[in-house]
C-alpha positions as CSV (number, residue, x, y, z in Angstrom):
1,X,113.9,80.4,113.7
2,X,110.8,78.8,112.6
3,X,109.8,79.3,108.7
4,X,106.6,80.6,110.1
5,X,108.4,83.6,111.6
6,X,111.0,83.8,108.6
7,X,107.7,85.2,106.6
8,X,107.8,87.9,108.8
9,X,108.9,90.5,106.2
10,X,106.2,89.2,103.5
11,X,103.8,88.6,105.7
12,X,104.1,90.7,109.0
13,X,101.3,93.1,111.0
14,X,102.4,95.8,109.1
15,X,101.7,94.5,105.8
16,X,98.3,93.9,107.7
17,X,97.6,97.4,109.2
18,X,98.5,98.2,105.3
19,X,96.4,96.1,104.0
20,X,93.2,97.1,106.3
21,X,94.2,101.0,105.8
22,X,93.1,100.4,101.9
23,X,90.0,98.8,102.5
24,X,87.2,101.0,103.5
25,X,84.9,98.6,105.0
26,X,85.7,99.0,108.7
27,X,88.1,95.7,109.1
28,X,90.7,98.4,110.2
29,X,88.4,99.6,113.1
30,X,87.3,96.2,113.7
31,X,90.4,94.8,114.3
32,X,92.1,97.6,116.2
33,X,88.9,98.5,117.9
34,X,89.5,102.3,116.1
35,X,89.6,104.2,113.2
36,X,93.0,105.1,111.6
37,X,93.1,108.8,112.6
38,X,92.6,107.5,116.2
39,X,95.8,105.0,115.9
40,X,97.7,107.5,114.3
41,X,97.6,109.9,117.2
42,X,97.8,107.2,119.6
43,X,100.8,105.8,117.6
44,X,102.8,109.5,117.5
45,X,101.8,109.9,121.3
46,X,103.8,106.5,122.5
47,X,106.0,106.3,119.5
48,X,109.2,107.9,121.5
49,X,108.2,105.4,124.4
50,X,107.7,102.9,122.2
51,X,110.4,102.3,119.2
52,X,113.2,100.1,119.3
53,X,116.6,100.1,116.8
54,X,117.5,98.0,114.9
55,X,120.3,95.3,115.8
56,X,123.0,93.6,114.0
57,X,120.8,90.6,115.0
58,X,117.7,91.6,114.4
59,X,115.1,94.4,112.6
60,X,113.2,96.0,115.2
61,X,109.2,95.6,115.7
62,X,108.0,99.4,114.2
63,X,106.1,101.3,116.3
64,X,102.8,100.8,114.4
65,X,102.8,97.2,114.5
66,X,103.9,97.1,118.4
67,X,100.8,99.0,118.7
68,X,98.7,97.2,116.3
69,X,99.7,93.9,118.6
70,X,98.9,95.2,121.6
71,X,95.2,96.7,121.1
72,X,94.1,93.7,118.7
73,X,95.3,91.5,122.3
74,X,93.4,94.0,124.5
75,X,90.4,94.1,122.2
76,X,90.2,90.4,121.4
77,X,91.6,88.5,124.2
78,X,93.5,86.2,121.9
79,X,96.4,84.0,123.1
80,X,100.0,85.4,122.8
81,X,100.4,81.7,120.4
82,X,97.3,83.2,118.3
83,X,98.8,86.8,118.0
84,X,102.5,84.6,117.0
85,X,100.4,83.4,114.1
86,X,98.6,86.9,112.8
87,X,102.0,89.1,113.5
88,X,104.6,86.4,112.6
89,X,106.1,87.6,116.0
90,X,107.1,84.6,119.0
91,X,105.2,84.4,121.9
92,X,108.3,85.4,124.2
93,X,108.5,89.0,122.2
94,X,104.7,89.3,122.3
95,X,104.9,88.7,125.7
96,X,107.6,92.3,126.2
97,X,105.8,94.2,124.0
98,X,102.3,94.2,124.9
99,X,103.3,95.2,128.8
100,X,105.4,97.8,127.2
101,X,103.3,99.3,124.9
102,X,100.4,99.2,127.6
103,X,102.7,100.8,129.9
104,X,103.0,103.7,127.6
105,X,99.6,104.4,126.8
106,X,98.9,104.9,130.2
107,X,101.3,107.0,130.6
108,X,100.5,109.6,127.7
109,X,96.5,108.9,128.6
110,X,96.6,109.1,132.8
111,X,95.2,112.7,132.9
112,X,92.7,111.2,130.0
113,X,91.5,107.9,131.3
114,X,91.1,106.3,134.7
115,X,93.6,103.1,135.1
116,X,92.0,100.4,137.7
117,X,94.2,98.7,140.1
118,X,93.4,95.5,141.7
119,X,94.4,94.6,144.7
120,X,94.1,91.3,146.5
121,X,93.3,91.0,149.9
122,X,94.8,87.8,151.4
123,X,93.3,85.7,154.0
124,X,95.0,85.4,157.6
125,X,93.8,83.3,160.2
């Protein structure tokens, strides 16, 4: 392990989402692309989906953070080695969690939102 992920329990997303909570300038919605009462909902609504235990190994991601990573990727775009750096989190459990966590909104949101699939047509000759 890296010293940049042994920070993780100084410096991890939830410190962040802690951090943004106490300021009241909008960074909060900014960087999760909502307000807090909006996250919290969301978060309650996947958190059974959602939630890990904790490991002889390891400590689980909380809920809020595995959120928290997932809509700052959808609403920024930002490579999984980008997100490593912000939630002190490797790119190989980024890349679990966000299909995971996106998998479970859509599941408590599909009567509330309207999911499009692509498909792709192949040639044939």
């Amino acid at each position: 392990m890296t010293s940049t992920f042994k920070s993780r329990i100084t410096y991890s997303g939830s410190n962040l989402l802690e951090d943004l909570r106490r300021e009241d300038s909008g960074h909060f919605n900014n960087f999760c692309r909502m307000p807090p009462a909006t996250f919290d909902v969301l978060l309650e609504m996947i958190t059974p989906m959602i939630k890990k235990e904790d490991t002889n190994f390891r400590k689980a991601i909380p809920p809020q953070e595995r959120l928290a990573l997932t809509l700052h990727f959808l609403a920024t775009g930002n490579s999984f080695s980008s997100l490593a750096m912000t939630f002190k989190i490797s790119k190989q459990t980024i890349s679990t969690v966000v299909p995971e966590v996106c998998e479970a909104i859509i599941q408590v949101l599909q009567d509330q939102i309207k999911v499009i699939i692509k498909i792709q047509y192949t040639k044939t000759y």
